[in-house]
C-alpha positions as CSV (number, residue, x, y, z in Angstrom):
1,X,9.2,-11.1,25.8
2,X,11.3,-9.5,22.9
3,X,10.8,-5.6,21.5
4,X,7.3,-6.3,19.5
5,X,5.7,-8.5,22.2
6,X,6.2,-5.6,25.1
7,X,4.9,-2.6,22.3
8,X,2.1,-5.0,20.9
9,X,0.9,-5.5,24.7
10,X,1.3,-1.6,25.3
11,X,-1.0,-1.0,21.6
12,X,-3.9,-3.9,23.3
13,X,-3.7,-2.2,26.9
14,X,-5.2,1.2,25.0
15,X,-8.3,0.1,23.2
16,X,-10.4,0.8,22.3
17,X,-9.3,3.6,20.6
18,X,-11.6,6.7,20.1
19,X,-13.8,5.8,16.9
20,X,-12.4,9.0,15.5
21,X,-8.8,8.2,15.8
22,X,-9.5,4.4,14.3
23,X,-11.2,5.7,11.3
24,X,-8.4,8.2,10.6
25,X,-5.5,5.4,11.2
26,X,-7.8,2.7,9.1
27,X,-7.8,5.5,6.1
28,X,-4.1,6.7,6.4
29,X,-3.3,2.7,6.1
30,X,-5.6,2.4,3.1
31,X,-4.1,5.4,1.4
32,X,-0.8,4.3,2.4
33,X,-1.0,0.5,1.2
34,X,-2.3,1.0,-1.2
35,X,0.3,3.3,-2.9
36,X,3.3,2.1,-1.9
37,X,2.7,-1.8,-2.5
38,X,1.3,-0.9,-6.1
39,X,4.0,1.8,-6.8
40,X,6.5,-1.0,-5.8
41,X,5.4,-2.7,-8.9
42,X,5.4,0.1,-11.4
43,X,2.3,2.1,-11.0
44,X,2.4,5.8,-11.7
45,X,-0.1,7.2,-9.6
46,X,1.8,9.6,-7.1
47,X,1.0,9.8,-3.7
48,X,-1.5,12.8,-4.1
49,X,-3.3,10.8,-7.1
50,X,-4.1,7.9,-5.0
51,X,-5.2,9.6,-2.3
52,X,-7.7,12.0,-4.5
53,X,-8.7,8.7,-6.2
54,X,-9.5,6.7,-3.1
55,X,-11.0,9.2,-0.9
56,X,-12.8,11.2,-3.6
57,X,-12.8,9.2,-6.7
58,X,-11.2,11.8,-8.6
59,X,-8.5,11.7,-11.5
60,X,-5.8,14.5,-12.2
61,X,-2.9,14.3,-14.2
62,X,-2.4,12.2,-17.3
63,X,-1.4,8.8,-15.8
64,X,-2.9,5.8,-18.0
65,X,-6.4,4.3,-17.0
66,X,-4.8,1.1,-16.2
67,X,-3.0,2.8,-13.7
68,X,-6.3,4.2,-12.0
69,X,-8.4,0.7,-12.5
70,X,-5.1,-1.3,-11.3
71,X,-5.3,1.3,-7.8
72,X,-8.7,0.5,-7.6
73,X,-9.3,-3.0,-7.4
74,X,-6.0,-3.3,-5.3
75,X,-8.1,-1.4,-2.9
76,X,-10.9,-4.0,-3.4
77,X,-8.4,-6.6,-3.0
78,X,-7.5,-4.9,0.6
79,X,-11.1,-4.8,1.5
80,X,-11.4,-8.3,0.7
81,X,-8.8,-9.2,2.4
82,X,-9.8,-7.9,5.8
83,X,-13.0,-9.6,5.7
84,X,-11.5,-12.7,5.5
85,X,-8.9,-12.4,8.0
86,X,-12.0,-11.3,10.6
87,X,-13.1,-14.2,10.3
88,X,-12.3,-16.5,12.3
89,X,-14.8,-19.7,10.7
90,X,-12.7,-19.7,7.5
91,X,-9.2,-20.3,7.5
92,X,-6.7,-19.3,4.8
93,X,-7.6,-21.2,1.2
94,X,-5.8,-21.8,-1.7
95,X,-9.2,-20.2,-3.5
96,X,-9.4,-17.2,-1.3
97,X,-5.7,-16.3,-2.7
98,X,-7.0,-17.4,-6.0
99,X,-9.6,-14.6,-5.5
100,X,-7.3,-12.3,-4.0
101,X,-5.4,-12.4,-7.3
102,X,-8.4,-12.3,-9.5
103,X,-9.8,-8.8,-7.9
104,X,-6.6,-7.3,-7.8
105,X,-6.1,-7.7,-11.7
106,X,-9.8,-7.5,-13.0
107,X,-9.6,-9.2,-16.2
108,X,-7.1,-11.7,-18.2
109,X,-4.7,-9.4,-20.4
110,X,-1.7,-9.9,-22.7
111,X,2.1,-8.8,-21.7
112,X,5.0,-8.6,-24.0
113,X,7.6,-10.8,-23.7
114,X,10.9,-9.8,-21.7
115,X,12.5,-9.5,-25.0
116,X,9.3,-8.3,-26.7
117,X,9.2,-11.0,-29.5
118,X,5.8,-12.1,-28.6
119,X,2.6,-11.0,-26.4
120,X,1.3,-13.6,-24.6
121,X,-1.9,-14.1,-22.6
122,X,-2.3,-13.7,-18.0
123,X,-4.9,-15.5,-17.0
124,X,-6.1,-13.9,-13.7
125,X,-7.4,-15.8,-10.6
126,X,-5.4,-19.4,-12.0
127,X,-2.0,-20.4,-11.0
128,X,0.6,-19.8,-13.6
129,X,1.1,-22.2,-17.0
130,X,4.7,-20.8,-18.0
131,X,7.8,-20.1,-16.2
132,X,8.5,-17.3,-14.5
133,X,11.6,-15.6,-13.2
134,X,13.8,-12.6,-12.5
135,X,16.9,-11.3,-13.6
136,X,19.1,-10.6,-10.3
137,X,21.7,-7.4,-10.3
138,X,24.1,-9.4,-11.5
139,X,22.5,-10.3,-14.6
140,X,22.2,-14.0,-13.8
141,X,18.2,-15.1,-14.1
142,X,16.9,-16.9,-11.0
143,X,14.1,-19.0,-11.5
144,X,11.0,-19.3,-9.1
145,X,8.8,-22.7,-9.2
146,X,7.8,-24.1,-12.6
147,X,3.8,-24.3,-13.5
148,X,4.3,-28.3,-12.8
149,X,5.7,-27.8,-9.2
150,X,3.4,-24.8,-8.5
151,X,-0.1,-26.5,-7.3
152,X,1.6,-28.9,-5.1
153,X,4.2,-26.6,-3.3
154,X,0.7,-23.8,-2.3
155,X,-0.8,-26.8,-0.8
156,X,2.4,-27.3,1.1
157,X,2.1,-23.6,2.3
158,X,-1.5,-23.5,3.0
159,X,-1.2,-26.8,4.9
160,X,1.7,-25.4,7.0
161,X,0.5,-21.7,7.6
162,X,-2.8,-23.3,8.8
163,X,-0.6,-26.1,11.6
164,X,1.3,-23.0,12.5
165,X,-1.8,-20.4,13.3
166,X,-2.9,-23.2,15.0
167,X,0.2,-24.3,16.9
168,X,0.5,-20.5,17.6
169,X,4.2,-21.5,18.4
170,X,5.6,-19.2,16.5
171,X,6.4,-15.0,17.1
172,X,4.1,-12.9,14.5
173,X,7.3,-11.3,12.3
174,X,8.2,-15.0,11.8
175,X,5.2,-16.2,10.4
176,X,4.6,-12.9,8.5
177,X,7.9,-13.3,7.2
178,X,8.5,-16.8,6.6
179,X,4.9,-16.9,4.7
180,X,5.8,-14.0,2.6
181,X,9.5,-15.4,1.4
182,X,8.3,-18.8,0.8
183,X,5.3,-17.3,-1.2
184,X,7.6,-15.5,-3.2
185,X,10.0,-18.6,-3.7
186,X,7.0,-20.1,-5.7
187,X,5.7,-17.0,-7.3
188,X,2.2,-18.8,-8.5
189,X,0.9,-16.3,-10.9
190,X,2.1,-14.9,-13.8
191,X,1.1,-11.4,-12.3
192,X,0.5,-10.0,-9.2
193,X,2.3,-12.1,-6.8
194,X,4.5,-8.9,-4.9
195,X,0.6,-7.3,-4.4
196,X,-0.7,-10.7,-2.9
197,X,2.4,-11.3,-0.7
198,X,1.9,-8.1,0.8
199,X,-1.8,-8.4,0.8
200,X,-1.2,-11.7,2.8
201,X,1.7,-10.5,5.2
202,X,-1.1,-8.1,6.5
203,X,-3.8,-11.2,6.4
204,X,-1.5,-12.9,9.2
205,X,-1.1,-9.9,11.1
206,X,-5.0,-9.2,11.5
207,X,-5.7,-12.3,12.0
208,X,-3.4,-11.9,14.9
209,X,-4.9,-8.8,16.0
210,X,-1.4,-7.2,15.1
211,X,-1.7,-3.3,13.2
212,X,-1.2,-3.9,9.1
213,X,1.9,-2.7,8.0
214,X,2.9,-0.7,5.1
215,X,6.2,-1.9,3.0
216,X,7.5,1.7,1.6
217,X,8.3,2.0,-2.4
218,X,10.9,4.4,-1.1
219,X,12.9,1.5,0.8
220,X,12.4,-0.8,-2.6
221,X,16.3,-1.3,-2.0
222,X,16.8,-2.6,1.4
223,X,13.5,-5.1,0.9
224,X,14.2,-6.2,-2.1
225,X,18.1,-7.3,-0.8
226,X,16.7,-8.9,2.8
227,X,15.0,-11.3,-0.1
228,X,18.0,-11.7,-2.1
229,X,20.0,-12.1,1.3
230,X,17.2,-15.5,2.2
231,X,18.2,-16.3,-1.3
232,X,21.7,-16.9,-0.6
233,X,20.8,-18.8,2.4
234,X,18.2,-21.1,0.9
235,X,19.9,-21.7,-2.3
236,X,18.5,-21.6,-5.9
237,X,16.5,-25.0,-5.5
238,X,12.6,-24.2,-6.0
239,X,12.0,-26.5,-3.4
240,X,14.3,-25.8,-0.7
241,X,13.0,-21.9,-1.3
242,X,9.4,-22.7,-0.8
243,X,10.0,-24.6,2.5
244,X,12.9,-22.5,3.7
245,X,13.8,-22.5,7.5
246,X,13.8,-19.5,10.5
247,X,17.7,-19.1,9.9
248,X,17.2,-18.6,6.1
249,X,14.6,-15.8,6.2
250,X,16.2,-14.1,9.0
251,X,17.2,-11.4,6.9
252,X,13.4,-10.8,5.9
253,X,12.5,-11.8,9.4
254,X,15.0,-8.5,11.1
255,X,13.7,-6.4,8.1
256,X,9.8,-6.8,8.9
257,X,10.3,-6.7,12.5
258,X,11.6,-3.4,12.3
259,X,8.9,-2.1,10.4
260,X,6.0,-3.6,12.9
261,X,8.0,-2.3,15.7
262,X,8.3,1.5,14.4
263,X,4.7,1.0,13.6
264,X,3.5,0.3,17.2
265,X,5.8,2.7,18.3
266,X,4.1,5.2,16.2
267,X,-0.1,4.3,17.1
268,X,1.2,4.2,20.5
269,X,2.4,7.6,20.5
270,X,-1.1,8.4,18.6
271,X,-3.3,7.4,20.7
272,X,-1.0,8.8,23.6
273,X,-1.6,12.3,21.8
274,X,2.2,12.4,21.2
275,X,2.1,12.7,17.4
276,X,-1.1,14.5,15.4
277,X,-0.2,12.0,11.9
278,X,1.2,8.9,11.4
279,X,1.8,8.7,7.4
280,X,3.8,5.7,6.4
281,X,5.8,7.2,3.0
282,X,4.8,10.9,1.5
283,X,6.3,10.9,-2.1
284,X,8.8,13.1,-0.9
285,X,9.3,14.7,-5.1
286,X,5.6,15.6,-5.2
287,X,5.3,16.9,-1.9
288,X,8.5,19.3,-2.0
289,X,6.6,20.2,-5.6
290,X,3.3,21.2,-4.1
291,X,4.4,22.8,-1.3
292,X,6.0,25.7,-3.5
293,X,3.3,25.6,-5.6
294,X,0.7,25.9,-3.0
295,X,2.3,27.9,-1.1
296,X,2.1,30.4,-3.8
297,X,-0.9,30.2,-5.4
298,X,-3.4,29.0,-3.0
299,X,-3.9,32.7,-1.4
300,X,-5.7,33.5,-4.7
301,X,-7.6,30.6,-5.0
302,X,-9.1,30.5,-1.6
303,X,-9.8,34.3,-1.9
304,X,-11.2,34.2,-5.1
305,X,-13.7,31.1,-3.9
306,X,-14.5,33.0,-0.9
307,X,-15.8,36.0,-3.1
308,X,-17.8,34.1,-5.6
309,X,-18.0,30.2,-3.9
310,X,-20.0,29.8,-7.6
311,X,-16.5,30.8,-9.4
312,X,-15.5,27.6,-12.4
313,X,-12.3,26.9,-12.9
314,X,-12.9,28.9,-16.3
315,X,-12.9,32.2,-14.3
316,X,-9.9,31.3,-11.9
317,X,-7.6,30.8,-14.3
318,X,-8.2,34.6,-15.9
319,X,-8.4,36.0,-11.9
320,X,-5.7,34.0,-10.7
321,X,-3.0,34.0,-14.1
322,X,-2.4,30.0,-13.6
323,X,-2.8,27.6,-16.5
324,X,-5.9,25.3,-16.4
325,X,-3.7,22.6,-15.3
326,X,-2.3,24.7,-12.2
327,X,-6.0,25.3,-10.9
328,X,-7.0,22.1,-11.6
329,X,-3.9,20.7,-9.3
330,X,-4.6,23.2,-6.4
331,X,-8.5,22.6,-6.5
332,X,-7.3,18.6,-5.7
333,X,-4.7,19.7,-3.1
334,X,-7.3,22.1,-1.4
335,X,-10.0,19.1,-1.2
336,X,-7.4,16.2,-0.6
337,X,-6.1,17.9,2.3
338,X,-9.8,19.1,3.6
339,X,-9.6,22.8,3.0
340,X,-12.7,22.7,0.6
341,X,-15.5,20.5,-0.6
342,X,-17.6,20.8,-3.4
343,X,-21.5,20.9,-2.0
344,X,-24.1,20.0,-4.6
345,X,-23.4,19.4,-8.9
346,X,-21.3,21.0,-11.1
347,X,-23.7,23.4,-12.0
348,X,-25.9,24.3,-9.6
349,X,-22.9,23.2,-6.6
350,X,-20.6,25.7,-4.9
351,X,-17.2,25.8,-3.3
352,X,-17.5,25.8,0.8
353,X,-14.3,26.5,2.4
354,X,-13.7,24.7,6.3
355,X,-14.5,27.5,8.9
356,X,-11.5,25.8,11.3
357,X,-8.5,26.4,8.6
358,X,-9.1,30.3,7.7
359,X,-5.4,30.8,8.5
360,X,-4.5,27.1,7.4
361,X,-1.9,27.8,4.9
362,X,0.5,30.0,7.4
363,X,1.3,25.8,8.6
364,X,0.3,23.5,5.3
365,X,-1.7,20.3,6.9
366,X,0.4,18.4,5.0
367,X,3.5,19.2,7.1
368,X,2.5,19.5,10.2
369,X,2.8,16.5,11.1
370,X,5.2,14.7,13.4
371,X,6.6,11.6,10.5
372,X,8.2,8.9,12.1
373,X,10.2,7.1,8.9
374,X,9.8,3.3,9.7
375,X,12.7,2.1,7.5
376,X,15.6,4.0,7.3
């Protein structure tokens, strides 16, 4: 019994966990997931957007609306996604991950060209009709499967990943990991196909009653060379990629296993009581940034909505000397982190502050936790 067998039977000997704790793990994840796999790919959100978005659908800031609808239906997608892995009538489908792709990005749209001399068109929720590649460090262009190869090799992979859930022969990190780089190898769509890989790493762990796992933005590095590292070990041929071997993703295979062993280590020690927060990547920029600013501005706000819990954001900008913008920012702090709510509409509503956090900002929430980084 290796590392992640020995936690993962620790994790199963302490449930059911207290319905409290699960729903605060399942939303951290959620939160979490959902940020780091889409800022992997480019979004802008920051980490305090996307959590005011998904647990208050709110917007602050001036990132594009793309951004916020592309957050959005990932979110969907993740929903979607544990409802199929629970259950256990339907195995995996070439249409489920089809569908997968579809929620994720709405709506066909154009992209411009790598060298921008032409836009063309990304149909959503079909497999892909051009080629697609990526230019390595190096500047060399490695190419994934053509649209010709493409239908053939997913029904290799769906065929195989359904013999091996049934075989059960093999150790979870394998399976997460060897589905995940020959996924990649083919790249099916013409967008999307980083979100669906992680999407369907976590697919194989639920549906092996394993915790999801978060792949951080801020370790983009080290993932993206255990890939290149399979690369070098499986060679350039499409094929040889999408039906690559233990050995040649054991670089993916050591870097996921690390990851699913912190995070056992981590709800263990949760539901032990050991740690009070498990957050798997804080924006570390953004937080250092609203730390000093909450830290000295949110005295005046709370005691200027204790006064008058009618106040608008009109009048706390003239008590308080911020700019519109700096209320606005520490009104989505103060409800993101729990220390207000808004009860009722904006105009007959009012501003309730928690009774439990009247000396809250002595110890910000948001740092007193105990992190445990899970890829260093």
């Amino acid at each position: 019994m290796n590392r992640i067998q020995q936690l993962y039977k620790e994790w199963q000997s302490l449930q059911p966990l207290d319905e409290k704790l699960e729903r605060g793990i399942n939303q951290q994840f959620m939160i979490d997931f959902n940020y780091n796999s889409n800022h992997l790919e480019g979004n802008t959100l920051t980490y305090g957007q996307t959590k005011l978005l998904l647990l208050f659908g709110d917007t602050i800031g001036n990132a594009s609306i793309q951004d916020y609808e592309e957050m959005k239906a990932h979110n969907v997608g993740l929903e979607l996604m544990k409802v199929e892995a629970k259950d256990r009538n339907r195995m995996l489908s070439e249409n489920f991950i089809r569908e997968l792709n579809q929620t994720i990005l709405v709506r066909d749209f154009y992209k411009t060209s790598r060298d921008g001399d032409y836009r063309y068109k990304i149909n959503v929720g079909v497999y892909k009709t051009r080629p697609n590649s990526v230019i390595t460090p190096t500047g060399e262009i490695f190419d994934y499967a053509s649209p010709e190869e493409t239908p053939s090799l997913m029904g290799d992979l769906v065929e195989w990943y359904r013999n091996e859930e049934q075989r059960g022969k093999l150790k979870v990190e394998e399976l997460v990991a060897l589905f995940h780089y020959r996924y990649i190898r083919i790249h099916p769509f013409e967008d999307g196909n980083g979100r669906i890989a992680r999407l369907l790493v976590n697919y194989i762990l639920l549906r092996n009653n394993y915790p999801m796992l978060v792949i951080r933005s801020d370790d983009r590095n080290n993932y993206l060379k255990a890939l290149r590292q399979c690369d070098l070990l499986t060679g350039k041929m499409t094929s040889d990629g999408a039906h690559a071997t233990l050995q040649q993703t054991k670089p993916l295979i050591d870097y996921i296993s690390a990851i699913l062993e912190n995070k056992l280590t981590a709800l263990i020690q949760l539901a032990k009581g050991e740690i009070s927060e498990f957050i798997e990547a804080i924006e570390k920029t953004v937080e250092k940034t609203v730390e000093k600013t909450v830290d000295k501005n949110v005295d005046k706000i709370l005691s200027a909505l204790q006064d008058n819990p009618k106040i608008t954001q009109a009048d706390l900008v003239k008590i308080t000397g911020l700019s519109r913008r700096g209320v606005e920012w520490n009104i989505a702090k103060l409800k993101t982190d729990g220390i207000i709510e808004r009860v009722g509409g904006k105009k007959e509503g009012y501003w309730k502050i928690r009774n439990h956090i009247d000396d809250h900002y002595k110890k910000p929430l948001l740092h007193q936790n105990t992190n445990i980084s899970i890829c260093k």
